[in-house]
MOPAC internal coordinates of N, CA, C and O (Angstrom, degrees):
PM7 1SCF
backbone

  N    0.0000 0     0.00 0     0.00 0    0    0    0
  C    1.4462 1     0.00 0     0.00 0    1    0    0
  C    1.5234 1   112.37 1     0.00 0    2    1    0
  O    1.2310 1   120.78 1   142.35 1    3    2    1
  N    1.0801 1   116.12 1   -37.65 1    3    2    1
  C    1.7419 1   104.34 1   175.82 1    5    3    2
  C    1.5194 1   113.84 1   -95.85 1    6    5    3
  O    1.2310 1   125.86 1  -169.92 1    7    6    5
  N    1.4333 1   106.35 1    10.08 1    7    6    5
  C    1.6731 1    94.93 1   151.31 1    9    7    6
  C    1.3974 1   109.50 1   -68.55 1   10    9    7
  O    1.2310 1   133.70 1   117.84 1   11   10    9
  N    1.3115 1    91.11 1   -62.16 1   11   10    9
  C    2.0366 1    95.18 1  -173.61 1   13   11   10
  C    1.3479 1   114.45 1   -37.10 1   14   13   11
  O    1.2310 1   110.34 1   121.10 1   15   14   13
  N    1.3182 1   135.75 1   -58.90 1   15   14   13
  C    1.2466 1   160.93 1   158.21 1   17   15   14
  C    1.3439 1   110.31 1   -19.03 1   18   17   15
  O    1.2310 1   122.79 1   121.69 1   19   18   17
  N    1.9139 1   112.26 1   -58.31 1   19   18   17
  C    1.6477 1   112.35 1   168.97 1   21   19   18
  C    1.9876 1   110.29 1   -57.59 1   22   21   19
  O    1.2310 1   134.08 1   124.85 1   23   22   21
  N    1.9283 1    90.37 1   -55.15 1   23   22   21
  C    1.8028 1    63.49 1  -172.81 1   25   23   22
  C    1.4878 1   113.12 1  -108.56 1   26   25   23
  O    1.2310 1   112.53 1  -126.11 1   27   26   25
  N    1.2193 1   131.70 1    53.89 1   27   26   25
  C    1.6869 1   144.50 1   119.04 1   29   27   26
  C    1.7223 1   110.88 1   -64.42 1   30   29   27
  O    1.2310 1   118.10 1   133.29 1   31   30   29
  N    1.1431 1   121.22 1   -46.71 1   31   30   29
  C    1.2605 1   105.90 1   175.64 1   33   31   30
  C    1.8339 1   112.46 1   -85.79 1   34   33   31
  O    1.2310 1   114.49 1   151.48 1   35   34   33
  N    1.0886 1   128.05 1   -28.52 1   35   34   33
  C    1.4174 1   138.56 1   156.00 1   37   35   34
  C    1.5067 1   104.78 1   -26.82 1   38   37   35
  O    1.2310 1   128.51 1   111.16 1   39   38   37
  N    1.6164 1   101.22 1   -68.84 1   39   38   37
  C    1.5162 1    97.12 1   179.61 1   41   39   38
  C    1.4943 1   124.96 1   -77.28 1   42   41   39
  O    1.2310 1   112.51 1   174.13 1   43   42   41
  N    1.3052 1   131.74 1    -5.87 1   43   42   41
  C    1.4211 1   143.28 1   179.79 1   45   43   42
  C    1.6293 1    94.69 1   -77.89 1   46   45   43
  O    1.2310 1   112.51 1   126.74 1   47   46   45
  N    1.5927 1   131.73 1   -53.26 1   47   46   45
  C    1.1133 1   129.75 1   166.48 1   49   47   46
  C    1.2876 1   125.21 1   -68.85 1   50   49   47
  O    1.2310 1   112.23 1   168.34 1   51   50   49
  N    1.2908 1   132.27 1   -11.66 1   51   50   49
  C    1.4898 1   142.01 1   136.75 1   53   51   50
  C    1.1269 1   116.87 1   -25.83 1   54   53   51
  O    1.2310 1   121.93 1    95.03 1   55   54   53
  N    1.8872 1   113.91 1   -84.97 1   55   54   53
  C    1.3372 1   140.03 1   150.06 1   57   55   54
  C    2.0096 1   111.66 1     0.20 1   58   57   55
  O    1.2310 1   141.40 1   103.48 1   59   58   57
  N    1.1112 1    76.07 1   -76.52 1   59   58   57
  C    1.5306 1    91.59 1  -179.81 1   61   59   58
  C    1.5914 1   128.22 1   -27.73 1   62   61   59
  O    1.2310 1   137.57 1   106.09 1   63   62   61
  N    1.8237 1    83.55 1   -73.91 1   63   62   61
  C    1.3890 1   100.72 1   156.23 1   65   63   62
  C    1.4600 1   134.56 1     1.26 1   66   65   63
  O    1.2310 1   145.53 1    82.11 1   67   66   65
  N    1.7996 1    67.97 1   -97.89 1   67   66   65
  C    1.7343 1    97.12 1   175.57 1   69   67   66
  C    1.5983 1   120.64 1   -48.91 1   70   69   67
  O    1.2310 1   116.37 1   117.34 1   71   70   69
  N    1.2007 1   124.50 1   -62.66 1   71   70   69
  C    1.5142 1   120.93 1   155.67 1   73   71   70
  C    1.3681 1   114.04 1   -33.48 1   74   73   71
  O    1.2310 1   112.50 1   125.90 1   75   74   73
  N    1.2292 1   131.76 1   -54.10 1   75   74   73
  C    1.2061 1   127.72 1   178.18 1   77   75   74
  C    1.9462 1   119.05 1   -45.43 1   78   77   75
  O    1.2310 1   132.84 1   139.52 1   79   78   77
  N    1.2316 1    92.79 1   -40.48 1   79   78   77
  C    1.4199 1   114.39 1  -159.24 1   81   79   78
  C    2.0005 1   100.44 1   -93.32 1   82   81   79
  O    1.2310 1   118.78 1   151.77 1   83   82   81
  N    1.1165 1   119.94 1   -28.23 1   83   82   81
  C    1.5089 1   137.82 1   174.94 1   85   83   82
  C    1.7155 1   103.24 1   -66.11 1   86   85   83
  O    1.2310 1   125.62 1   135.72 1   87   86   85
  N    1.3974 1   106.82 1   -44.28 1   87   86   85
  C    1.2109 1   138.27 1   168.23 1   89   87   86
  C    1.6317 1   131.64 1   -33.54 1   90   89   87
  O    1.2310 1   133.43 1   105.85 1   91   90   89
  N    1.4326 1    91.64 1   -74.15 1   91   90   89
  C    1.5929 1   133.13 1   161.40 1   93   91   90
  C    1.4165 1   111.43 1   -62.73 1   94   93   91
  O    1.2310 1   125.97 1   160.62 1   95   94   93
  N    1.0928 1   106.13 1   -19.38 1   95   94   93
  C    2.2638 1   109.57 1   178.51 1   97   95   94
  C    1.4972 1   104.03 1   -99.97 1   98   97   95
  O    1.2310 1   116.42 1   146.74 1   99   98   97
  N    1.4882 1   124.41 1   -33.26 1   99   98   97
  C    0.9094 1   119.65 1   177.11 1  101   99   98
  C    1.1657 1   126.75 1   -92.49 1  102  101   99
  O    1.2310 1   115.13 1   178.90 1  103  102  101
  N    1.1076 1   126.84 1    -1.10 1  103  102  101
  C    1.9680 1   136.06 1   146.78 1  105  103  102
  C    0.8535 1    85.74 1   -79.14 1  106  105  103
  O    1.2310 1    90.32 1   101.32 1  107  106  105
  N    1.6255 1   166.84 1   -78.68 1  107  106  105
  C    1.2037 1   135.86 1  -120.74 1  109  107  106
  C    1.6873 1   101.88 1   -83.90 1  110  109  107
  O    1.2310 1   124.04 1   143.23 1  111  110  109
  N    1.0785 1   109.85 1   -36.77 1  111  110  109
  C    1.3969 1   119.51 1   162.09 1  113  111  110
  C    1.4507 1   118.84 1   -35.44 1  114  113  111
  O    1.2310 1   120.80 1   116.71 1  115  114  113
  N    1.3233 1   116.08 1   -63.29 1  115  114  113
  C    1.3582 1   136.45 1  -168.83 1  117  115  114
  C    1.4131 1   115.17 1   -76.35 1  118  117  115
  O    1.2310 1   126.22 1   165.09 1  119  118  117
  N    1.1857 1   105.64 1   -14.91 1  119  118  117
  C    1.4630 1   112.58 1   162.48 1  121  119  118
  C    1.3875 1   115.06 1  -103.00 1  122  121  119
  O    1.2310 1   103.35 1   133.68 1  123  122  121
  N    1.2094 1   148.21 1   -46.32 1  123  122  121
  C    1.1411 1   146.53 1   142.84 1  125  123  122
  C    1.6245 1   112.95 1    -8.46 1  126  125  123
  O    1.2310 1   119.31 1   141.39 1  127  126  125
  N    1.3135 1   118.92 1   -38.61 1  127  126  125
  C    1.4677 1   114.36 1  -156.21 1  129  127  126
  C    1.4190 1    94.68 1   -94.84 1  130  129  127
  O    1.2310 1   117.70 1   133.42 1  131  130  129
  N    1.5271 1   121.99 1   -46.58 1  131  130  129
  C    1.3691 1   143.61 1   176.83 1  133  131  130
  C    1.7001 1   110.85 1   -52.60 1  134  133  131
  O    1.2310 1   119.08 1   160.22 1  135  134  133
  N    1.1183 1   119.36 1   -19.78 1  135  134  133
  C    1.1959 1   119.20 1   173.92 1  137  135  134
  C    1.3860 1   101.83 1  -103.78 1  138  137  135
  O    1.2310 1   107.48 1   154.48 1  139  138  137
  N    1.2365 1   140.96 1   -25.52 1  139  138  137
  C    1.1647 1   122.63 1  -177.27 1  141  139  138
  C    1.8017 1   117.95 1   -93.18 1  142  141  139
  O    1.2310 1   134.45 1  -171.39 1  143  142  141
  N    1.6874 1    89.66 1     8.61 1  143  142  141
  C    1.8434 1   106.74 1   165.27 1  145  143  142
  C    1.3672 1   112.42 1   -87.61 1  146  145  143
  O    1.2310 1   129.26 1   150.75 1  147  146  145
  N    1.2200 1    99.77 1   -29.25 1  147  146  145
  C    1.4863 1   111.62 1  -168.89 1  149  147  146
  C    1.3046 1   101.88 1   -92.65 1  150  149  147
  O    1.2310 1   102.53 1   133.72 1  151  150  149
  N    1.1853 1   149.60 1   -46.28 1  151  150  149
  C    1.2645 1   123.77 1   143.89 1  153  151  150
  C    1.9294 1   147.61 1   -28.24 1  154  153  151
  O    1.2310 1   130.78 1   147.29 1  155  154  153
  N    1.5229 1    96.80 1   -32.71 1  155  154  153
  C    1.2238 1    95.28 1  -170.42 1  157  155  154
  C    1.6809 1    99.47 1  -108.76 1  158  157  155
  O    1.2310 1   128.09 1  -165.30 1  159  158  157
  N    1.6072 1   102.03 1    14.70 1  159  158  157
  C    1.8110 1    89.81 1   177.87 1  161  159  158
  C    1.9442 1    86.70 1  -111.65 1  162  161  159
  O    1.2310 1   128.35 1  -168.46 1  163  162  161
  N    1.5217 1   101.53 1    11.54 1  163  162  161
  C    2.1944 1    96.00 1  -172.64 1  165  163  162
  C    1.7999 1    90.73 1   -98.50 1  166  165  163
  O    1.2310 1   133.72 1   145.94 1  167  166  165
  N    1.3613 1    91.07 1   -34.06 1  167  166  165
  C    1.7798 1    93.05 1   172.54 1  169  167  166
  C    1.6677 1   110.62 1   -77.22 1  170  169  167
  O    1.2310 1   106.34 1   150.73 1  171  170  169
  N    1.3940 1   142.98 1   -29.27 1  171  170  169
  C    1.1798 1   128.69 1   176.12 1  173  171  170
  C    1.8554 1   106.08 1   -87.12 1  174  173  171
  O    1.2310 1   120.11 1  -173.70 1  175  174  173
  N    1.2312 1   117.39 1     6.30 1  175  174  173
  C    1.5620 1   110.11 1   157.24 1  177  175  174
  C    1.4081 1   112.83 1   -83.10 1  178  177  175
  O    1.2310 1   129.31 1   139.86 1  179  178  177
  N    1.4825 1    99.67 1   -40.14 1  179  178  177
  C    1.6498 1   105.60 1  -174.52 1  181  179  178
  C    1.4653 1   106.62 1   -52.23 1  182  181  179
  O    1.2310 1   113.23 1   144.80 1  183  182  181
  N    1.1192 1   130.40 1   -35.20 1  183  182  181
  C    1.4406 1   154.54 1  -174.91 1  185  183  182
  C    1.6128 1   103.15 1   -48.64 1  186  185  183
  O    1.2310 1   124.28 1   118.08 1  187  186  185
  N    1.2743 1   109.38 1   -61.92 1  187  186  185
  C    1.0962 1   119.32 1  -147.86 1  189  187  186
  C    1.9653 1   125.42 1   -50.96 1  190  189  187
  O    1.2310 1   138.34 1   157.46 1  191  190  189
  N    1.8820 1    82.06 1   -22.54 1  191  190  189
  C    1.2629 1    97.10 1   170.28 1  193  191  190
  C    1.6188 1   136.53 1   -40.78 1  194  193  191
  O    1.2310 1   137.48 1   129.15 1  195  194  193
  N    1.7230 1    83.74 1   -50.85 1  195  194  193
  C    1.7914 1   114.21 1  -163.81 1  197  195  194
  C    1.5691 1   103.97 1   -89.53 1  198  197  195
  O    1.2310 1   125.28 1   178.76 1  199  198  197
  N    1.3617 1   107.47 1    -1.24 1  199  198  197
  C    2.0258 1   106.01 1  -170.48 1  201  199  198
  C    1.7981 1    87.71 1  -117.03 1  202  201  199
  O    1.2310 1   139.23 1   -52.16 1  203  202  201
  N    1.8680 1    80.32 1   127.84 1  203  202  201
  C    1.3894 1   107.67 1   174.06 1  205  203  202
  C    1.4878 1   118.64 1   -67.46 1  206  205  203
  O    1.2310 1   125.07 1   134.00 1  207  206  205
  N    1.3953 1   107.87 1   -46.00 1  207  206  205
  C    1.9875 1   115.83 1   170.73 1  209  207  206
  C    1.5541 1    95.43 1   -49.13 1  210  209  207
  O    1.2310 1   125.38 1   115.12 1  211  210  209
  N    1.3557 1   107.28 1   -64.88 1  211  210  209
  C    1.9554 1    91.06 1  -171.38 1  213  211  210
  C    1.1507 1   130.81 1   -80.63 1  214  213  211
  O    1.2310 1   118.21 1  -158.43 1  215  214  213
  N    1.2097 1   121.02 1    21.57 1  215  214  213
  C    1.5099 1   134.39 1   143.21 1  217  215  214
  C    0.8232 1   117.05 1   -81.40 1  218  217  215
  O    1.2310 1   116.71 1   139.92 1  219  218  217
  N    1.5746 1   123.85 1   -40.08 1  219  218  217
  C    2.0581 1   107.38 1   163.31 1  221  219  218
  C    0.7514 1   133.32 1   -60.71 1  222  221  219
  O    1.2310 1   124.94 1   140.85 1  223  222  221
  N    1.4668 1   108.12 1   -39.15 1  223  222  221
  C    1.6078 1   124.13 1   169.40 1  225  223  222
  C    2.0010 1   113.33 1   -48.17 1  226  225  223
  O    1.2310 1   146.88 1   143.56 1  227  226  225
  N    1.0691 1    65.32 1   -36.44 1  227  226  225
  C    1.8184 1    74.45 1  -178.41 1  229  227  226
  C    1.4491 1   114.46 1   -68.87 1  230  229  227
  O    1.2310 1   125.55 1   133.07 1  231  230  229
  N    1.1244 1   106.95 1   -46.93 1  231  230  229
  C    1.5691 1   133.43 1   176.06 1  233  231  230
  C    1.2702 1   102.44 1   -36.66 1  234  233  231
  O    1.2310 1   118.62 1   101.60 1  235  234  233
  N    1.2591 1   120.23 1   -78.40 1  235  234  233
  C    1.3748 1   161.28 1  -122.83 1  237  235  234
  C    1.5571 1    83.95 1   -98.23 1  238  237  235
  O    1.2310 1   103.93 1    97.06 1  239  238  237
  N    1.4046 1   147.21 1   -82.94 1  239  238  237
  C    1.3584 1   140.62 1   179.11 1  241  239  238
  C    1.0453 1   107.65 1   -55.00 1  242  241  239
  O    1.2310 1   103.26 1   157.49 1  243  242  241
  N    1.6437 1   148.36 1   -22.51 1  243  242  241
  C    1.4820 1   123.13 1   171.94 1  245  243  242
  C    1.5937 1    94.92 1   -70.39 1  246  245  243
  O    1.2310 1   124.80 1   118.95 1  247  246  245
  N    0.8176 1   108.40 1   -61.05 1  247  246  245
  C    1.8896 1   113.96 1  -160.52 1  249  247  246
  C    1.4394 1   101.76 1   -38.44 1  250  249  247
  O    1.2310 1   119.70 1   138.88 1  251  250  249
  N    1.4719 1   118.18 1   -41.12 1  251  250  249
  C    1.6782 1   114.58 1  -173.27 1  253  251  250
  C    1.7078 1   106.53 1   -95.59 1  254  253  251
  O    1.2310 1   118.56 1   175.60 1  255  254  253
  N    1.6599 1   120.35 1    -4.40 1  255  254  253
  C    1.0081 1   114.01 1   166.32 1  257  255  254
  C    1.6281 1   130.93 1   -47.55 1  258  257  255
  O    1.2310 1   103.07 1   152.69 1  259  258  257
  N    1.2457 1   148.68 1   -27.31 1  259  258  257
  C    1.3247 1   165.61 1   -72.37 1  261  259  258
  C    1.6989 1    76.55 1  -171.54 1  262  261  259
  O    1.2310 1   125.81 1   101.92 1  263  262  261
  N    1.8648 1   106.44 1   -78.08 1  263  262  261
  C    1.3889 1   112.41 1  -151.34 1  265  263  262
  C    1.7211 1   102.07 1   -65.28 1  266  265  263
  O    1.2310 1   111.71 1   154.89 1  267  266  265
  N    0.9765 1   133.23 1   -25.11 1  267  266  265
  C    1.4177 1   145.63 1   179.83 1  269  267  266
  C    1.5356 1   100.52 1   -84.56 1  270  269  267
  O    1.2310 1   115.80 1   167.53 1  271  270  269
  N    1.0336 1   125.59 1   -12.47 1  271  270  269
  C    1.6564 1   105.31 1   164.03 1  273  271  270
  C    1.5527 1   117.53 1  -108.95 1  274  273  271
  O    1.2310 1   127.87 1   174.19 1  275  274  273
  N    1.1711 1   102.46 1    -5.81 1  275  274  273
  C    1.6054 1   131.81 1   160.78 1  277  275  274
  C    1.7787 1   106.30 1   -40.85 1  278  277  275
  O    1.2310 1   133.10 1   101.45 1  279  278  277
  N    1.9464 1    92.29 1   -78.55 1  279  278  277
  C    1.2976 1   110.17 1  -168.97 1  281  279  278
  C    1.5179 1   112.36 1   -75.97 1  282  281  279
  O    1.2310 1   119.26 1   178.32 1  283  282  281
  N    1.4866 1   119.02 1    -1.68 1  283  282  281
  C    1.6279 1   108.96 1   171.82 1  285  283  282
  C    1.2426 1    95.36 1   -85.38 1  286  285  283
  O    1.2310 1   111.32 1   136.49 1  287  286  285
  N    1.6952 1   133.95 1   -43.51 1  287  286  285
  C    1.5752 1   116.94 1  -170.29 1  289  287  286
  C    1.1494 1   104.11 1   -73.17 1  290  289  287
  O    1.2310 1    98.65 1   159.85 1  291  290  289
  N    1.0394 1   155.91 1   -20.15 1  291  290  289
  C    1.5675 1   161.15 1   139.28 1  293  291  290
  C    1.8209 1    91.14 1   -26.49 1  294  293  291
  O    1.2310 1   122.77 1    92.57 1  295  294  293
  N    1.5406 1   112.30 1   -87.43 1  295  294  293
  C    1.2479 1   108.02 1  -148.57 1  297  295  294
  C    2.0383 1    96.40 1   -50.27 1  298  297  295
  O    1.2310 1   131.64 1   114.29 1  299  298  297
  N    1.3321 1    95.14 1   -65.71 1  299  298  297
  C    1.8512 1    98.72 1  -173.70 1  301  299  298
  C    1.7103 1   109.58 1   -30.14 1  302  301  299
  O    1.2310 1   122.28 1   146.96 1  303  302  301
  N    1.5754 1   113.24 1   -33.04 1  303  302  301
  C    1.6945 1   108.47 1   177.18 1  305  303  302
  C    1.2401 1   116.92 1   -69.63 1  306  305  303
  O    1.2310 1   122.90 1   161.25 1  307  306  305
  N    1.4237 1   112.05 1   -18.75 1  307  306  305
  C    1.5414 1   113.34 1  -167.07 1  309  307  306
  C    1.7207 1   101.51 1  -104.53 1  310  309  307
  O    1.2310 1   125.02 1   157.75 1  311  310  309
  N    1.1372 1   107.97 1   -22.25 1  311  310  309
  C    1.6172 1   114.25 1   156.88 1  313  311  310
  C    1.6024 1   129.75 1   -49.08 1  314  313  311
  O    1.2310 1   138.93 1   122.22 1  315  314  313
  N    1.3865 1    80.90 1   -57.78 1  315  314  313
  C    2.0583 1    89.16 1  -178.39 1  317  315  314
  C    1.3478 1   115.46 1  -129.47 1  318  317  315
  O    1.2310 1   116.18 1  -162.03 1  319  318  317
  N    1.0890 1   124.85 1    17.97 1  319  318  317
  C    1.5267 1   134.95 1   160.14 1  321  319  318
  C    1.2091 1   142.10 1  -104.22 1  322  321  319
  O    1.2310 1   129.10 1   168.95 1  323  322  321
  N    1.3172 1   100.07 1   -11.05 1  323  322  321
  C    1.4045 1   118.10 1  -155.07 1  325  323  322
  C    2.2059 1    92.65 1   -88.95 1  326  325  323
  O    1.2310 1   121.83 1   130.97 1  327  326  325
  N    1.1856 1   114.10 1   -49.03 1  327  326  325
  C    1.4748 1    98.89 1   173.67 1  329  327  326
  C    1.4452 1   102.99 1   -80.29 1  330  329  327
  O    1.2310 1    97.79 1   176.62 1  331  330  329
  N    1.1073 1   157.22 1    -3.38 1  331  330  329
  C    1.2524 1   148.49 1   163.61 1  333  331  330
  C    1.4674 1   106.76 1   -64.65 1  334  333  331
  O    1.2310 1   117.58 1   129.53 1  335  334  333
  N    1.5342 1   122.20 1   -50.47 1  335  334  333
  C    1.5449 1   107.51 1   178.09 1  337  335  334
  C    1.0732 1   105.44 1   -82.85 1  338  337  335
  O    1.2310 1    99.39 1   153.11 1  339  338  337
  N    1.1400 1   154.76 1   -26.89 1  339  338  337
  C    1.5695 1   144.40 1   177.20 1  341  339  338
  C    1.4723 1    98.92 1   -54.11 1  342  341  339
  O    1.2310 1   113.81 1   115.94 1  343  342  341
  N    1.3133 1   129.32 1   -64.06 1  343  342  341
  C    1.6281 1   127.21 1  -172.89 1  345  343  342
  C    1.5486 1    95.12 1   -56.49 1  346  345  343
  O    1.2310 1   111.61 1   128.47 1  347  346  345
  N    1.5310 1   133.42 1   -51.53 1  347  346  345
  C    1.4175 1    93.50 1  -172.34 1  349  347  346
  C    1.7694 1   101.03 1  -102.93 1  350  349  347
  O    1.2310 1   114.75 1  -127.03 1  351  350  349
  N    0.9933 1   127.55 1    52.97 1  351  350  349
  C    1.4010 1   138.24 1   145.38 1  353  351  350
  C    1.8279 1   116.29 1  -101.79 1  354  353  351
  O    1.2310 1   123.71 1   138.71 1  355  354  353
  N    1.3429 1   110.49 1   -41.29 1  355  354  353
  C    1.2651 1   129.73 1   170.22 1  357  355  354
  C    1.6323 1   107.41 1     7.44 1  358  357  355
  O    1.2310 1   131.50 1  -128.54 1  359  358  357
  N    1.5952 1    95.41 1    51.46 1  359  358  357
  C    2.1686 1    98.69 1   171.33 1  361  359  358
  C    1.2289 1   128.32 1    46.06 1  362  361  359
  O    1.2310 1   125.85 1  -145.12 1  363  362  361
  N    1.3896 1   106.37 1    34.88 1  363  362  361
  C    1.5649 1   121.67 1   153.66 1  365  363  362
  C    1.5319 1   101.94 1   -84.64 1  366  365  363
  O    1.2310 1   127.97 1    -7.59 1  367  366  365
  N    1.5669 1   102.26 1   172.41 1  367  366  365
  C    1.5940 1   125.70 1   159.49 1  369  367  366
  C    1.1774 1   122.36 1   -63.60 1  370  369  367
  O    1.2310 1   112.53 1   -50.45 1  371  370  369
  N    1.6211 1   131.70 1   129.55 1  371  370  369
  C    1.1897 1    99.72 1   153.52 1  373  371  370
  C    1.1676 1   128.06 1   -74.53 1  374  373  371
  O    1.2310 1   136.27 1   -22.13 1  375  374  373
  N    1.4805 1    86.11 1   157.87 1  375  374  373
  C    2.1498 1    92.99 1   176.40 1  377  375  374
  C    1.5073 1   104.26 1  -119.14 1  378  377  375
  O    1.2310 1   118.13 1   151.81 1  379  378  377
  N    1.3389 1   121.17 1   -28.19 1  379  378  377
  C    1.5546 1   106.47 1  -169.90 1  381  379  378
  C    1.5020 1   108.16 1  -119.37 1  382  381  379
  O    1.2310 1   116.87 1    14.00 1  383  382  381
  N    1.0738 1   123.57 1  -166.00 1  383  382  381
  C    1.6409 1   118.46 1   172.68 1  385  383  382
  C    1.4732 1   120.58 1   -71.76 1  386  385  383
  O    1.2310 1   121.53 1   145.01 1  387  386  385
  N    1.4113 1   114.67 1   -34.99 1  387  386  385
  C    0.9702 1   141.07 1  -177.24 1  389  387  386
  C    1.8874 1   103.21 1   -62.72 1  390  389  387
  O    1.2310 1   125.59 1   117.52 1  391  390  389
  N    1.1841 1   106.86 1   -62.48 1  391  390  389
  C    1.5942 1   103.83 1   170.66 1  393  391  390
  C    1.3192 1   113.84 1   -65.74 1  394  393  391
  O    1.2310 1   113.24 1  -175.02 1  395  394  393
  N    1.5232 1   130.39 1     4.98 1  395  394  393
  C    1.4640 1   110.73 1  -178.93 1  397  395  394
  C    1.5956 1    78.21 1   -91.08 1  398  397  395
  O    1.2310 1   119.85 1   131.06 1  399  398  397
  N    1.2754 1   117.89 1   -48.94 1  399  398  397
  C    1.3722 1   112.02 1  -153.87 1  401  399  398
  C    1.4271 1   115.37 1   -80.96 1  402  401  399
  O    1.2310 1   120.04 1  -162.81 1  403  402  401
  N    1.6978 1   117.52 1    17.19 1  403  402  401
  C    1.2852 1   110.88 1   154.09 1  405  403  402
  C    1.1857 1    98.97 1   -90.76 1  406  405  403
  O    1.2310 1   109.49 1   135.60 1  407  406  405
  N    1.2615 1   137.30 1   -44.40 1  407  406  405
  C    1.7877 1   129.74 1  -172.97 1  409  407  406
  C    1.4050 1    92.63 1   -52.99 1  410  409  407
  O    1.2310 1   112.53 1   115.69 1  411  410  409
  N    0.8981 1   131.70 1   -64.31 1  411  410  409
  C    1.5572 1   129.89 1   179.62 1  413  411  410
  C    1.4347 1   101.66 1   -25.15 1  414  413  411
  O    1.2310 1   120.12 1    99.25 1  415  414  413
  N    1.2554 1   117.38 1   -80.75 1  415  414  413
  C    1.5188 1   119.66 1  -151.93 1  417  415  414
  C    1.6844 1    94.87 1   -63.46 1  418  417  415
  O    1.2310 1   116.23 1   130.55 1  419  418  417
  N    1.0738 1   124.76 1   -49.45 1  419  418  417
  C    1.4621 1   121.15 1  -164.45 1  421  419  418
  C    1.3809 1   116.63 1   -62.72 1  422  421  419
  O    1.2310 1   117.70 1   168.51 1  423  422  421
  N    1.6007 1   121.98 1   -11.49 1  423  422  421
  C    1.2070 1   130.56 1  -167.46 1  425  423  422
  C    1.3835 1   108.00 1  -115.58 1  426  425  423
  O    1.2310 1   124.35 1  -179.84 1  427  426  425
  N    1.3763 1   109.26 1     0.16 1  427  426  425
  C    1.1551 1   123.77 1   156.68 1  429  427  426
  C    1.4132 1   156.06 1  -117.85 1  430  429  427
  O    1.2310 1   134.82 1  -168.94 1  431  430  429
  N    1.4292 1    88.94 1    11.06 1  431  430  429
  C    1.1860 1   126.21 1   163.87 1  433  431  430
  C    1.8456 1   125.85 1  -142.11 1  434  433  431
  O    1.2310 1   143.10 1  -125.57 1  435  434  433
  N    1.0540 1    72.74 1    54.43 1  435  434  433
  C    2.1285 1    75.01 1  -172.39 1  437  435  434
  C    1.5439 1    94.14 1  -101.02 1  438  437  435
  O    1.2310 1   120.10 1   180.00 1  439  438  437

């Protein structure tokens, strides 16, 4: 009985091993591959200089950059502001500039 016992556990630490070691090949693997992505996406930035399409591209999103941060503070005002000035607009007069230009905004965006 403690033969079996030596090599049942012999082979459980075998086992081990090997998983261990299957393990150890396949990170090295997995990094190996990951670096050689990461290389060839540091060389397609370098690129970007000499390519005419991604200079328009480039072009083309700064120029509309501006108008797109425009329409998010727009959208975010009309998100969480919009019952805040109605309650203190709540169908009074205006009296100051400031209250014309909440009737303004609210009537122009309802």
């Amino acid at each position: 009985m403690m033969i079996r016992k030596r090599n049942n556990s012999n082979s459980n630490n075998d086992n081990k091993i090997l998983k261990r070691s299957l393990v150890l090949v396949q990170t090295v693997l997995v990094l190996l591959s990951t670096s050689s992505i990461n290389a060839h996406a540091l060389e397609a930035n370098e690129q970007t200089e000499s390519n005419a399409f991604v200079q328009t591209l480039l072009q083309k999103t700064e120029e509309k950059r501006e108008e797109r941060q425009k329409e998010r503070v727009l959208e975010y005002s009309k998100k969480n502001f919009k019952d805040y000035l109605a309650f203190v607009d709540n169908g009074r007069t205006a009296k100051t500039e400031n209250d014309v230009k909440i009737k303004e905004w609210l009537e122009k965006n309802k």
